[in-house]
C-alpha positions as CSV (number, residue, x, y, z in Angstrom):
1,X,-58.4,-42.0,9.0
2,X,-57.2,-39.0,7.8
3,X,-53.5,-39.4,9.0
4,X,-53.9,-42.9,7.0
5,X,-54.6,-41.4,3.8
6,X,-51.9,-38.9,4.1
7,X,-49.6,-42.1,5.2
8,X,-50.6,-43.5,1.7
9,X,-50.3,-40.1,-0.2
10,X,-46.8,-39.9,0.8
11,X,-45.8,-43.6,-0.3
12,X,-47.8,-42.9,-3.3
13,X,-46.0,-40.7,-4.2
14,X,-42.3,-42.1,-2.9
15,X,-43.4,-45.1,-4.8
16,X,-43.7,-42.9,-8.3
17,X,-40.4,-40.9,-7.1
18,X,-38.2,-43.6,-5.8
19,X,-34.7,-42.7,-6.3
20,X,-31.9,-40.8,-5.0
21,X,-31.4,-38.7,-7.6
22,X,-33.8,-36.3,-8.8
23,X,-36.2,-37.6,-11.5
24,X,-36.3,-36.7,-15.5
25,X,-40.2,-36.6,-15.1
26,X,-40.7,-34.2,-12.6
27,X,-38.2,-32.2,-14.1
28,X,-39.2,-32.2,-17.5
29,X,-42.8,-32.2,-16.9
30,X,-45.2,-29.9,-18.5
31,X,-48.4,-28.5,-17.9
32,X,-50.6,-31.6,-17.4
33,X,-48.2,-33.2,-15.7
34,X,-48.2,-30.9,-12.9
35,X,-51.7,-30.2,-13.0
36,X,-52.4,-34.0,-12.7
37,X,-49.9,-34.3,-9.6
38,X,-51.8,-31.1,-7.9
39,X,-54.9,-33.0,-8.4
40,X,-54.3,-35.8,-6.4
41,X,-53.0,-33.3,-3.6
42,X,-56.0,-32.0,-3.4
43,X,-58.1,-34.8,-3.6
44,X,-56.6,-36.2,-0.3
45,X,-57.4,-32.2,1.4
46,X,-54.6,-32.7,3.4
47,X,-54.0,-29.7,5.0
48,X,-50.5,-30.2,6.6
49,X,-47.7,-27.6,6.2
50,X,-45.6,-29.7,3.6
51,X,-48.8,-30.5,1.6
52,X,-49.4,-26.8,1.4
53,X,-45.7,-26.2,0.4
54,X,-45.9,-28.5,-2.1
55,X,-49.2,-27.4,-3.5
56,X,-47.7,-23.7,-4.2
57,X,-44.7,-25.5,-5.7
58,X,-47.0,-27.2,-8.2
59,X,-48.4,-23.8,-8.7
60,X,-45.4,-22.3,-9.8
61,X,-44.5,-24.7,-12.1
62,X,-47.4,-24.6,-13.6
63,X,-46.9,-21.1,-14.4
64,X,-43.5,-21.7,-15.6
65,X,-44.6,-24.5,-17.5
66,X,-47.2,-22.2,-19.4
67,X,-46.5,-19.6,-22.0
68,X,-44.3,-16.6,-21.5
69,X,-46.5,-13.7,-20.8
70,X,-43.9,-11.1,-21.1
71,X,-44.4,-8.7,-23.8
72,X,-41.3,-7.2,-25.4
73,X,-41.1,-3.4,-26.6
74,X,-41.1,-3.7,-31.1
75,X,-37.5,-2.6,-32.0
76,X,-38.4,0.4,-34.5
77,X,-36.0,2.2,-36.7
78,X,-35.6,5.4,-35.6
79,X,-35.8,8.4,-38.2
80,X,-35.8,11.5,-35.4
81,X,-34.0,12.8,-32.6
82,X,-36.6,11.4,-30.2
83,X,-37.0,8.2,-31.6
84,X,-33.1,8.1,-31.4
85,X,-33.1,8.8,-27.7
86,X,-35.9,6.3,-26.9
87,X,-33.8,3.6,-28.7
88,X,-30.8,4.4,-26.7
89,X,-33.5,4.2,-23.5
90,X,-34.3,0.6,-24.4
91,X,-30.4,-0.4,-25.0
92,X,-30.0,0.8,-21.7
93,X,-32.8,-1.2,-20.5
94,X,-32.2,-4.6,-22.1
95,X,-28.5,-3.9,-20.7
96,X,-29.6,-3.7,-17.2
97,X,-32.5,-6.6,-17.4
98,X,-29.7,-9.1,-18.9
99,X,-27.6,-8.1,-15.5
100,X,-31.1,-8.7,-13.7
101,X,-31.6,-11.7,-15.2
102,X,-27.4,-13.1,-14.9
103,X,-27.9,-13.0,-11.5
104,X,-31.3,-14.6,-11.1
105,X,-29.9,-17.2,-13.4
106,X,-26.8,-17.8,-11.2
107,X,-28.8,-17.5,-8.0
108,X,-31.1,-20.7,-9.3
109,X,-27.9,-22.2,-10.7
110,X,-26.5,-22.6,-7.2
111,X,-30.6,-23.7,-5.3
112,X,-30.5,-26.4,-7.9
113,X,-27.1,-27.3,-7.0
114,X,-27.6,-27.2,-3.1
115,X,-30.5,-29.3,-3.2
116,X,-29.1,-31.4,-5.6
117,X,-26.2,-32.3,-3.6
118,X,-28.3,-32.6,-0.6
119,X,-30.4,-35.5,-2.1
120,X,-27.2,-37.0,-3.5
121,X,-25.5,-36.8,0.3
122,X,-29.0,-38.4,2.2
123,X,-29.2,-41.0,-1.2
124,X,-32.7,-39.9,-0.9
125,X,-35.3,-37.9,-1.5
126,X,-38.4,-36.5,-0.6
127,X,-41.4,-34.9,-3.3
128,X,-40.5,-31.5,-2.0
129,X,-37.1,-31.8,-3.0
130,X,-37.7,-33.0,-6.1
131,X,-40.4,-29.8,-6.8
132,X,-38.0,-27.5,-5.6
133,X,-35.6,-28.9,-7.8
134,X,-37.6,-29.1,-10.5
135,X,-38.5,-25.1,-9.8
136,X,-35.2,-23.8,-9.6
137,X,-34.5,-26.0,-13.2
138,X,-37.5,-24.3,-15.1
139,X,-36.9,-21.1,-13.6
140,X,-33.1,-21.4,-14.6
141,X,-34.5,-22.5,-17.9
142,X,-36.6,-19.7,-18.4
143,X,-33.5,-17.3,-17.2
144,X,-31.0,-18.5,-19.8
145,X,-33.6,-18.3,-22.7
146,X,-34.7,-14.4,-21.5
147,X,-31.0,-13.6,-21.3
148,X,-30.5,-15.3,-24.9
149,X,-33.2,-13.3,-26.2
150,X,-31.9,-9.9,-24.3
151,X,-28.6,-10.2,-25.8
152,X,-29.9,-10.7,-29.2
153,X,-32.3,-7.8,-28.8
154,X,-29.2,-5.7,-27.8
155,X,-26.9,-6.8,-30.7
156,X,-29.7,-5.5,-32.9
157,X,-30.4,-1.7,-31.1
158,X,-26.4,-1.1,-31.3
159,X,-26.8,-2.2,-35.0
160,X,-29.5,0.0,-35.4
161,X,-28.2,3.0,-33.2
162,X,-24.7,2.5,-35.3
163,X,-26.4,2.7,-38.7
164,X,-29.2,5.5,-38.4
165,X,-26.3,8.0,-36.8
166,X,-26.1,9.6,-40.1
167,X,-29.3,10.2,-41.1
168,X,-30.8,11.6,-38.1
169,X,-31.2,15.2,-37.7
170,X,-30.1,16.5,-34.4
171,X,-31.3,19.9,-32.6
172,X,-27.8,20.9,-30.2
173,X,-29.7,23.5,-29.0
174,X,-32.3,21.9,-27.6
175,X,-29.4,19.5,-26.0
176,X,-27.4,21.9,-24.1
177,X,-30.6,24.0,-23.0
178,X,-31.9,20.6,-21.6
179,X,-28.6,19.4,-20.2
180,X,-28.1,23.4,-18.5
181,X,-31.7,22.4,-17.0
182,X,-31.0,18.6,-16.0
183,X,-27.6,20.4,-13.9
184,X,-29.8,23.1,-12.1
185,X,-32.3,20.4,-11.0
186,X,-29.8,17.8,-9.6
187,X,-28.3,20.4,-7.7
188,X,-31.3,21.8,-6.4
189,X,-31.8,17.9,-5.2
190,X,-28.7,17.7,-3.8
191,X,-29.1,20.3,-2.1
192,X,-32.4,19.5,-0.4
193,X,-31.3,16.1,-0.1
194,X,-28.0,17.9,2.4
195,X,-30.9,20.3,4.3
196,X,-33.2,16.2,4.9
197,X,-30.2,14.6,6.4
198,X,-28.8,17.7,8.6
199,X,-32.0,17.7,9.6
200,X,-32.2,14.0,10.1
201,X,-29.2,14.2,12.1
202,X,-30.4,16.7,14.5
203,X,-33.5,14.9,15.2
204,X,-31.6,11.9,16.0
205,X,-29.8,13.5,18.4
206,X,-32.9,14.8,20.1
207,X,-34.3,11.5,20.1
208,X,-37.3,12.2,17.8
209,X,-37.1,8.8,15.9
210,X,-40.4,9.2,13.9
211,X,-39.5,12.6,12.6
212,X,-35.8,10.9,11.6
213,X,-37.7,8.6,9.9
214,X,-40.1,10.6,7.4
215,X,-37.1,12.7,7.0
216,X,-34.8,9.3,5.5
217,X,-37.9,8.5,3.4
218,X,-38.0,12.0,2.2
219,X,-34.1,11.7,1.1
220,X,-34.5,8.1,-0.1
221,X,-37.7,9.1,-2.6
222,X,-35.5,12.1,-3.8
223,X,-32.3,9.9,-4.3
224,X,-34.8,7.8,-6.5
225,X,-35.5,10.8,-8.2
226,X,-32.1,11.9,-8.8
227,X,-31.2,8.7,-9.7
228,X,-34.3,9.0,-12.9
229,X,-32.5,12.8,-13.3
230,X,-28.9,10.9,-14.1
231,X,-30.3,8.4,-15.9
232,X,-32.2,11.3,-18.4
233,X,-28.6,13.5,-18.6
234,X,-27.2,10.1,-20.1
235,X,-29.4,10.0,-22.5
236,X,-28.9,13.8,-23.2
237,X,-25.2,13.2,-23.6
238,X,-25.9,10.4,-25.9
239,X,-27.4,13.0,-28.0
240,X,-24.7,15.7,-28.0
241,X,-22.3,12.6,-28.4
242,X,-24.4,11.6,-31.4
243,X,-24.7,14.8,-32.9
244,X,-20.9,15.4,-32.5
245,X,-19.5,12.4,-33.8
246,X,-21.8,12.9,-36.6
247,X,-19.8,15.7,-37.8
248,X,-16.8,14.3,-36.7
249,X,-15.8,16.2,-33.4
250,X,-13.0,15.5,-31.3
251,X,-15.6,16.1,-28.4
252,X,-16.6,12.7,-28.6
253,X,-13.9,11.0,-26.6
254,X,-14.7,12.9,-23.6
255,X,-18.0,12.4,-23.6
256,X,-17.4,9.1,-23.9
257,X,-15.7,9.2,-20.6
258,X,-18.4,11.8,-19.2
259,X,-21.5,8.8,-19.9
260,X,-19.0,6.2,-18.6
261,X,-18.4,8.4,-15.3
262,X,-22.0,8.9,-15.2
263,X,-23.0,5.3,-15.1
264,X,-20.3,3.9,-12.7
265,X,-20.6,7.0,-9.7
266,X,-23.9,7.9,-10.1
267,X,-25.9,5.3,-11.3
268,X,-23.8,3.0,-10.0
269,X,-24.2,1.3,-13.0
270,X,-23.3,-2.9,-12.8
271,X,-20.2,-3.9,-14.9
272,X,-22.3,-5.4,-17.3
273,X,-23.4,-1.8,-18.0
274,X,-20.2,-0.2,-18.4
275,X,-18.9,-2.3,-20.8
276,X,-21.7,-2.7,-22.9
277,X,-22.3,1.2,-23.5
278,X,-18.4,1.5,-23.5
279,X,-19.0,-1.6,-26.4
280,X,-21.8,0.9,-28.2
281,X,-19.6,4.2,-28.0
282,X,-16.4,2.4,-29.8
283,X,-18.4,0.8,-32.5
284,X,-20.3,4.2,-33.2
285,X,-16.7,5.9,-33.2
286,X,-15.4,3.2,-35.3
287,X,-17.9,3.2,-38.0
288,X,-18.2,7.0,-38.3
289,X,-14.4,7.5,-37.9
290,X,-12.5,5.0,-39.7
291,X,-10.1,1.9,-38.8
292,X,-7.3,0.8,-39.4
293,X,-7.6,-1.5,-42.5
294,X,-6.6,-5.5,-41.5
295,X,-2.8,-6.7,-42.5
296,X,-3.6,-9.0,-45.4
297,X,-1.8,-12.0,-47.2
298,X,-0.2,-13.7,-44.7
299,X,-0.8,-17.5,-43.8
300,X,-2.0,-17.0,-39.6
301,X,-1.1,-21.4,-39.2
302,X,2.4,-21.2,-41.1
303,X,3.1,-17.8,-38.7
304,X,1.4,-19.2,-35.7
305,X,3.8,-22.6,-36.0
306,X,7.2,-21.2,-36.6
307,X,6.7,-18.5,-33.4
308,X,5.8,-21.5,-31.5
309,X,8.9,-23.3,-32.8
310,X,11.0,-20.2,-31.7
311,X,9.3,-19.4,-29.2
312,X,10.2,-22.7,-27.5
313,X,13.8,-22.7,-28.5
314,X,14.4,-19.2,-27.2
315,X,12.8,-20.8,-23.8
316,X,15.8,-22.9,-23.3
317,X,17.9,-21.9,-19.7
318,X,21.4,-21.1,-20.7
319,X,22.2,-20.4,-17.6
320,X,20.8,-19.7,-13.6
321,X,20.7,-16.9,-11.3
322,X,20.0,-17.8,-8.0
323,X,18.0,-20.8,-9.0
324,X,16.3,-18.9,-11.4
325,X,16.4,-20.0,-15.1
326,X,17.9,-17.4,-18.2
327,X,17.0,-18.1,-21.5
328,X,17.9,-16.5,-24.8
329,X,14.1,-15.3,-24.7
330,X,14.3,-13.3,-21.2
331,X,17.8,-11.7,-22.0
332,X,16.2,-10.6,-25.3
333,X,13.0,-9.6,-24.3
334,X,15.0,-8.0,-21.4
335,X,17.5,-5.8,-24.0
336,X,14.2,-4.6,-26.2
337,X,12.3,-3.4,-22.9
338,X,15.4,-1.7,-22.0
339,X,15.7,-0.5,-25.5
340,X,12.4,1.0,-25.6
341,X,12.8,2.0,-22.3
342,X,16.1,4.6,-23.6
343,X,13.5,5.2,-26.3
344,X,11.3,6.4,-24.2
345,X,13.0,9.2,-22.0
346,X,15.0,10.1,-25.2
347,X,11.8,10.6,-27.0
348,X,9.8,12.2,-24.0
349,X,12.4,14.5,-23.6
350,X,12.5,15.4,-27.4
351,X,8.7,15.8,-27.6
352,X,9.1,18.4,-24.3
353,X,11.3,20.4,-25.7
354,X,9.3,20.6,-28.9
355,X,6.4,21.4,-27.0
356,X,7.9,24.1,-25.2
357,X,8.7,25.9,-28.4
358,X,4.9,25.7,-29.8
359,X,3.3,26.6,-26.3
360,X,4.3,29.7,-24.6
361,X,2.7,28.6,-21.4
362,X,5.2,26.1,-20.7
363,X,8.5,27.7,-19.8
364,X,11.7,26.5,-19.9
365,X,12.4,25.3,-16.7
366,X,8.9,23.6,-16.7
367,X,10.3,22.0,-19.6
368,X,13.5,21.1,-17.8
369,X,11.5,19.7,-14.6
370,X,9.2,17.9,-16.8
371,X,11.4,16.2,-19.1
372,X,14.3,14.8,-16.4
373,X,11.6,13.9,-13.8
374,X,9.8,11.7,-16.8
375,X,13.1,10.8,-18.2
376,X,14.3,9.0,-15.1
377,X,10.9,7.9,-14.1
378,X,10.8,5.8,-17.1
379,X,14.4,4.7,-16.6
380,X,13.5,3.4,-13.1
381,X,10.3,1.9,-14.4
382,X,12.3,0.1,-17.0
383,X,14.5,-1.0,-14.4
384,X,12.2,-2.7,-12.3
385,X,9.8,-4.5,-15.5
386,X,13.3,-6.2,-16.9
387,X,13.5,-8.0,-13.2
388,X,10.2,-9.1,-13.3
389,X,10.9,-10.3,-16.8
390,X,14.0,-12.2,-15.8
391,X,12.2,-13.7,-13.0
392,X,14.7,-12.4,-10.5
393,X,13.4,-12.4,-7.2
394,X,13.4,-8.9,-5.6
395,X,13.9,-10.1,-1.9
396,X,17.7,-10.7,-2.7
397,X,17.6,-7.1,-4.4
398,X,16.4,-5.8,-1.5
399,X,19.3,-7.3,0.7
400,X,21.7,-6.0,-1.6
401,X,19.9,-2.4,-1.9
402,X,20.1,-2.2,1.8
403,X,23.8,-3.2,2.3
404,X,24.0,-0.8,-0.2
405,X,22.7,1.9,1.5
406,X,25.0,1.9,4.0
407,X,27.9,2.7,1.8
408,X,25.6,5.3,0.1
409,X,25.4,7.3,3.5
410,X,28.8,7.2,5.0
411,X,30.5,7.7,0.5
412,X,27.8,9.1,-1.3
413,X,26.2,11.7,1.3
414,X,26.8,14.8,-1.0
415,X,25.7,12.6,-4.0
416,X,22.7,12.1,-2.7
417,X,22.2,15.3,-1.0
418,X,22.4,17.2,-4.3
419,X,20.3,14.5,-5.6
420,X,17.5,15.5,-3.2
421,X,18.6,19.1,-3.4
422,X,18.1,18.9,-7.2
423,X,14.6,17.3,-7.2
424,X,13.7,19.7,-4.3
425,X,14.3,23.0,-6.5
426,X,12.7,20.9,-9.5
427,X,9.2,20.5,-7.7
428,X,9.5,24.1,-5.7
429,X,10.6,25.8,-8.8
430,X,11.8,28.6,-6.5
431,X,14.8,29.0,-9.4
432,X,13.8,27.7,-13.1
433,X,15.7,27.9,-16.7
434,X,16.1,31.1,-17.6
435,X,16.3,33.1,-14.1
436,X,19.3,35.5,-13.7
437,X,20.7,34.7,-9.9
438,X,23.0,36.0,-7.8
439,X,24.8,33.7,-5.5
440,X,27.2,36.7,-4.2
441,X,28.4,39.9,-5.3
442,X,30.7,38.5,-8.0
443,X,28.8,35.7,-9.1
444,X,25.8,36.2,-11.3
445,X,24.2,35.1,-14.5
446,X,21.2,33.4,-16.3
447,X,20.3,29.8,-15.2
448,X,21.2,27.5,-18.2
449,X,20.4,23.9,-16.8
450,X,19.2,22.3,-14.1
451,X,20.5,18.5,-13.2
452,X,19.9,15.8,-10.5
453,X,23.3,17.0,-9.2
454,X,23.9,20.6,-10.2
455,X,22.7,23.6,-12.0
456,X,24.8,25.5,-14.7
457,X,25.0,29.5,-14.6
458,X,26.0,31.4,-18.0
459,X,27.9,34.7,-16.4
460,X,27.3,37.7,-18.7
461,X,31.1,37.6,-19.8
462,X,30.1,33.9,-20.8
463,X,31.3,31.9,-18.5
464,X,29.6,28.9,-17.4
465,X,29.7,28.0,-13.7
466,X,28.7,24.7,-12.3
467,X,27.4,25.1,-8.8
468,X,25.9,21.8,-6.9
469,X,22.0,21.6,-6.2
470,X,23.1,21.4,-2.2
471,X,24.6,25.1,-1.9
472,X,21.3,26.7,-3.6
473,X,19.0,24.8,-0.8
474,X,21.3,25.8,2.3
475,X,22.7,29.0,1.1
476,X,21.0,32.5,0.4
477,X,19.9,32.9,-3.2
478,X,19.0,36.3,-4.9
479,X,16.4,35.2,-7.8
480,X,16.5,38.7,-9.8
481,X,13.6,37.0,-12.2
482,X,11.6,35.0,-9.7
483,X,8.6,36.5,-10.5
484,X,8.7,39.1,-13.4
485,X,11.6,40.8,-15.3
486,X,11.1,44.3,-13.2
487,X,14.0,45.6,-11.2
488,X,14.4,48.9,-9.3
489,X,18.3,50.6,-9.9
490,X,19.7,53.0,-7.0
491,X,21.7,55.5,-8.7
492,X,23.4,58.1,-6.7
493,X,24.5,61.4,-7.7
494,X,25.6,64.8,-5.5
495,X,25.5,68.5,-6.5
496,X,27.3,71.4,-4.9
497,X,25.9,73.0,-1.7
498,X,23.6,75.9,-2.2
499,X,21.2,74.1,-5.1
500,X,17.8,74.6,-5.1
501,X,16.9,70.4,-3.9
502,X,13.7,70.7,-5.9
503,X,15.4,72.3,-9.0
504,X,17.7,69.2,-9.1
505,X,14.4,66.7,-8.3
506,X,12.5,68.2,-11.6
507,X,15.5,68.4,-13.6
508,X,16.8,64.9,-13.1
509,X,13.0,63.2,-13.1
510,X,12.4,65.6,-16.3
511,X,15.8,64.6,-17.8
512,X,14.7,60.4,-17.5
513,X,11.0,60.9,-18.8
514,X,12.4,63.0,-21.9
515,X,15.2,60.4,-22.3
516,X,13.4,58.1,-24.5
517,X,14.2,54.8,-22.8
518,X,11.9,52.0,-23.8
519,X,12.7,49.8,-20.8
520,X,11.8,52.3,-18.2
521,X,8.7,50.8,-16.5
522,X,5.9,53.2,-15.4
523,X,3.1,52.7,-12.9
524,X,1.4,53.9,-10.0
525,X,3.1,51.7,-7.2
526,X,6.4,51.5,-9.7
527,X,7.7,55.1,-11.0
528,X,10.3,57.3,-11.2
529,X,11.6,59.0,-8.3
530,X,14.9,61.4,-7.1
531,X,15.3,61.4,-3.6
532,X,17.8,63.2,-1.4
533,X,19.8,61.1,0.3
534,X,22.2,63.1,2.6
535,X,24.5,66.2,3.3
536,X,27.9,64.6,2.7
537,X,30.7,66.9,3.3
538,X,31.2,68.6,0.4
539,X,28.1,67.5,-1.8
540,X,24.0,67.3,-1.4
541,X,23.4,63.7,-2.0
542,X,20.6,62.3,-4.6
543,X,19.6,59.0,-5.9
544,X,17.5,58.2,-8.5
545,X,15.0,55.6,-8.7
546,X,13.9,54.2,-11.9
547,X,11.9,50.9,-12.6
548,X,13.8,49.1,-15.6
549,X,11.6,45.7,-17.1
550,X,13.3,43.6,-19.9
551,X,16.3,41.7,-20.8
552,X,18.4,44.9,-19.7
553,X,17.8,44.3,-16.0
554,X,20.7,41.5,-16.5
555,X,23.2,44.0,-17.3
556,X,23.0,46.6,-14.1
557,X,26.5,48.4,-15.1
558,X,25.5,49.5,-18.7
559,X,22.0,50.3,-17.8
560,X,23.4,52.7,-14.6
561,X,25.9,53.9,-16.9
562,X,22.9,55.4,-19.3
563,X,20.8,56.8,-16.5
564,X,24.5,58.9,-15.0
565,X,25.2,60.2,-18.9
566,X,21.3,61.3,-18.3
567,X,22.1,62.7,-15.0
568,X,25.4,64.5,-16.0
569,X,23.8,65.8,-19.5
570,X,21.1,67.2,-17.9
571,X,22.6,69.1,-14.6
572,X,25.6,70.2,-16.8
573,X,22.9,72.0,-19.3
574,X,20.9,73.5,-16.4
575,X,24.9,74.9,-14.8
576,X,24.7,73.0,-11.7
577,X,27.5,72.5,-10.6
578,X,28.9,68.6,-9.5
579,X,31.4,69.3,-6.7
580,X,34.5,67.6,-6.1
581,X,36.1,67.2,-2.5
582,X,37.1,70.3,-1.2
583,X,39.0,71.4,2.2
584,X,39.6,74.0,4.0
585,X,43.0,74.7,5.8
586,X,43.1,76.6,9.0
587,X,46.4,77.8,10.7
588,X,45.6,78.9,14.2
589,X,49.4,80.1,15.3
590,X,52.8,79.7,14.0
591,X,56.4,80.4,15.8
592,X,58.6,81.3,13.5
593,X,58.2,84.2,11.2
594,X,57.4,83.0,7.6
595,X,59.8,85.0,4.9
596,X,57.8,87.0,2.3
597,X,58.8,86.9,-1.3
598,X,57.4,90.2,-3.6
599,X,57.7,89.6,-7.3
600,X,56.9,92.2,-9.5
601,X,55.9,91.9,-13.1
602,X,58.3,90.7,-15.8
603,X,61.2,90.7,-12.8
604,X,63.4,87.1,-13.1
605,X,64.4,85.6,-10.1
């Protein structure tokens, strides 16, 4: 009996859903409807798995069918600080409900379609196909109308956050004293969160599952809690970003990028979320800051026609490379990206060089490095953007580059090794603009340039000498300037035997501190010394050693020849006496007798 009356149920109920399609009634039903369809269910008390499945489908709709008990938060004007940051709170929430809701809508929006399709493939269908239908329809339904509603609710917080920015009153102390305590908590979670999972880690490796366990909820529930922590130093920095745009700081771009950061790494924040806030942040810097005010009086159809005109004219091939079409509108488009390209480097370079001169901290040779690495960067980058415009297709290139490389290593080695050489000693900056080197013991001078293929070397008598990037990398190099402009000069000097050594050490060292040298460098590690040197054969030796910093480190000759005037000056005053080579001549026998001339005074021979 009962299997009869569930036999009848189900034809009852085919009969009033006949189709292969899903129908309009049970998806538009409301209310009653439903309620009058569960009634008959029940009547029949059958208690099968699908009539159970059913039933709860019923149920469902009958909820959806009903009014919307979801209350949402009043949308106040804010008129305080606090009131500002819990309006910014419920941006942020509406944000992440409508990404919520998106994908609850998108998820029904593909059930519907599955089941749809599945009663359009049997060209049947049964009542709980048509209720599921009918669920995912309303609760699609319902999904688009909340996410209507949400973005309508957001449109109207960034209106008011964007307007009220000027009239709120914002304490920065407060701020940065709660953002300093927002930064010691999260490390003081992150840190405990490191101990939990070392911890964790050790206990897996003992085995001890259940203690692994407690220990990953442990670290979960304080990830949850750090997440709340990153969530509260957004809104802090929607505060200070607040406060500073409000007087106009330039502040505000980077924390724009700091809230940004925030959401995408640590709140791992949808895309939905990121552009939204990165939405608010641009219209709050927009209105407070200014725009650029709209080109006006120009007929947008009447322009839009004639570029389309030209535009299609200019399209026409004139003629084909490698199958590839060339029209006046490549070749041109080609000669202003190579234009701009020139434009570029030239103006990169310029802006270097002028930046150089304002900033101390960048040096010339920086400068140097700087501007030709960006220079032909840009070049090459140029190079490669005008083949993609002309639709050339870089397989052939690449053919031709490498029967071109061939020829480059067997005819162009040294090219390219001074090529390499150069960017080598660009990057290493082991010699820059403005060093004074010493390739050998004729060739010296200041560093003038420094090219893809050589460097140029002013001498002091103002020569310039060209030497190739490839000798500096394989050859020795003396960098005089590497570091600092400090130099130690040798300069020797002898007396005559039978000087006091320590006399001529105090007079010497006495003679260079009274000598009123302003290059002479003086410190602990780095001072003035006289040290004897040797007994030569007719002289004591001495050399003095004195620190010279400065630009007259470059000339070693004239600065030697002040320190010997010193030297000579001061031993000449004190009557010690500079010997000259002397020898003596000793005659041990002779064979002959050597004639002996006597010559008296005022006698003429």
């Amino acid at each position: 009996m009962n299997f009869c009356r569930f036999l009848f149920l189900v034809v009852l109920l085919q009969n009033l859903l006949w189709g292969a399609m899903p129908r309009q009634e049970i998806i538009n039903g409301d209310a009653v409807f439903y309620q009058k369809m569960l009634t008959k269910l029940e009547q029949y008390q059958n208690k099968s798995d699908e009539a159970n499945l059913q039933k709860t489908l019923l149920l469902k709709l009958l909820q959806l069918s009903g009014p919307s008990k979801q209350k949402n938060e009043t949308i106040i004007q804010p008129k305080e600080e606090e009131g500002y940051r819990k309006l910014f709170t419920l941006f942020l929430d509406r944000v992440t409900r409508m990404d919520t809701v998106q994908k609850s809508l998108r998820s029904n929006s593909n059930k519907a379609q599955t089941i749809y399709e599945q009663i359009k493939d049997n060209n049947t269908s049964t009542l709980t196909e048509e209720l599921f239908y009918a669920l995912y329809s309303k609760e699609k339904e319902r999904s688009a109308k909340t996410l209507k509603q949400l973005e309508t609710e957001t449109i109207r917080i960034r209106d008011l956050l964007t307007s009220t920015l000027p009239h709120i009153p914002f304490d920065n102390k407060n701020i940065d004293n709660a953002q300093k305590a927002f930064k010691i908590e999260i490390e003081a979670l992150q840190t405990q969160i490191k101990k939990r999972h070392i911890r964790s880690e050790r206990y897996k490796l003992l085995g001890q599952l259940q203690q692994m366990t407690e220990l990953n909820t442990q670290a979960a529930a304080l990830r949850d809690k750090m997440t709340l922590l990153y969530r509260r130093e957004l809104e802090i920095l929607f505060l200070r970003f607040s406060s500073d745009l409000q007087i106009k700081e330039n502040k505000v771009f980077s924390l724009h990028k700091q809230m940004l950061d925030i959401v995408k790494n640590r709140l791992n924040g949808s895309d939905r979320l990121k552009e939204q806030l990165d939405q608010l942040l641009k219209t709050m810097e927009k209105k407070q800051l200014g725009t650029v005010a709209a080109i006006k009086g120009m007929d947008a159809q009447s322009i839009q026609y004639n570029i389309k005109e030209f535009w299609e004219l200019a399209n026409e091939p004139l003629f084909y490379i490698n199958k590839t079409p060339i029209s006046v509108a490549k070749l041109l488009f080609a000669l202003l990206i190579f234009t701009i390209g020139l434009l570029l480097g030239g103006l990169f370079r310029s802006n270097i060089k002028k930046l150089s001169l304002r900033n101390r901290a960048l040096t010339s040779s920086t400068r140097t490095m700087i501007a030709n690495i960006g220079y032909y960067l840009i070049i090459i980058v140029t190079f490669f953007v005008i083949i993609q415009v002309l639709g050339i297709n870089l397989t052939s290139l690449a053919l031709v580059a490498g029967a071109l490389s061939v020829g480059i290593g067997f005819g162009l080695q040294n090219v390219i090794s001074n090529f390499v050489s150069g960017i080598i000693l660009m990057v290493e900056r082991s010699i820059k603009i403005g060093d004074y080197i010493q390739l050998d013991d004729k060739l010296r001078g200041h560093v003038v340039d420094i090219k893809m293929r050589s460097i140029t070397i002013n001498t002091n008598a103002n020569i310039d000498i060209i030497v190739p990037n490839q000798d500096l990398i394989q050859n020795r190099v003396i960098n005089w300037t590497m570091n600092d402009k400090i130099r130690r000069f040798e300069i020797p000097f002898s007396v005559a035997y039978g000087t006091d050594a320590q006399r001529v050490i105090d007079i010497v060292e006495d003679a260079v501190k009274k000598s009123g040298f302003k290059d002479i460098h003086t410190e602990p590690e780095r001072h003035t010394q006289v040290i004897m040197t040797g007994m030569g054969n007719s002289s004591v030796d001495f050399k003095l050693f004195v620190w010279i910093r400065g630009v007259t480190i470059f000339y070693p000759q004239r600065t030697a020849s002040r320190f010997l005037i010193v030297i000579y000056n001061a031993l000449y005053e004190a009557g010690i006496e500079i010997p000259f080579p002397q020898q003596d001549l000793h005659i041990r026998s002779i064979d002959t007798e050597l004639p002996v001339v006597v010559r008296h005074e005022g006698e003429v021979q």
